[in-house]
C-alpha positions in Angstrom: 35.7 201.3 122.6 38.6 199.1 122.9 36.6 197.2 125.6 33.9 196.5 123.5 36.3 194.7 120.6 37.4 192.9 122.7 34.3 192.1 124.2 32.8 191.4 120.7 35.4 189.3 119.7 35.1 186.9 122.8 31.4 186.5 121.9 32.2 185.7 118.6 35.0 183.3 119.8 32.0 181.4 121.6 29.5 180.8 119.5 32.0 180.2 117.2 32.9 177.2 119.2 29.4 176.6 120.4 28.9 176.3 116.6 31.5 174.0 115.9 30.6 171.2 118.6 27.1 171.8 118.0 27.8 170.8 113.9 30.5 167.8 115.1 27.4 166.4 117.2 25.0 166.4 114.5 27.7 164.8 112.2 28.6 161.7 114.2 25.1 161.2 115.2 24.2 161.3 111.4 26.8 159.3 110.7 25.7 156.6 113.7 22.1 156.7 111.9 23.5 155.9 108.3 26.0 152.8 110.0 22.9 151.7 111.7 20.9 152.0 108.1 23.8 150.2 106.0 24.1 147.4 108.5 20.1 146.6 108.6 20.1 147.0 105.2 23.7 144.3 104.9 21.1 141.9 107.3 18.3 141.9 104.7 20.1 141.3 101.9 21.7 138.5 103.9 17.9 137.2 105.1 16.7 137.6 101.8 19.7 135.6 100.2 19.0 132.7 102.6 15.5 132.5 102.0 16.3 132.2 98.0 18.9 129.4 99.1 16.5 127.6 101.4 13.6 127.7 98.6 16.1 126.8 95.5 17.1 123.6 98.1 20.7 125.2 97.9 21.3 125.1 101.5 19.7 121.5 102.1 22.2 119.9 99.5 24.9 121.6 101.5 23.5 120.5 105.2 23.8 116.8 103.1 27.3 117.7 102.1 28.4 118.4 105.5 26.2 115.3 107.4 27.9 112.7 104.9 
């Protein structure tokens, strides 16, 4: 009876810790995904900003700014 407890208990210990890394490997790679999501989202704002300078001439009166 004793042997079985004990026995038991070990198997809980395991997937217990089989749980555990399994859960800390889905949380970094989930929080790799949402880095990857915030920086492509930082790089369209950013493209979409540029665009609104180049067409408002914004960034040609500054190329002047810096050529004279």
């Amino acid at each position: 009876m004793a042997r079985r407890a004990v026995c038991g208990r070990a198997v809980d210990e395991f997937s217990t810790a089989i749980f555990r890394s399994a859960r800390a490997a889905l949380l970094e790679s989930v929080g790799k995904a949402v880095d990857a999501r915030n920086r492509a989202l930082k790089e369209l704002k950013l493209r979409r900003a540029m665009a609104a300078w180049r067409r408002s001439g914004v960034l040609e009166k500054f190329r002047q700014k810096l050529i004279d």
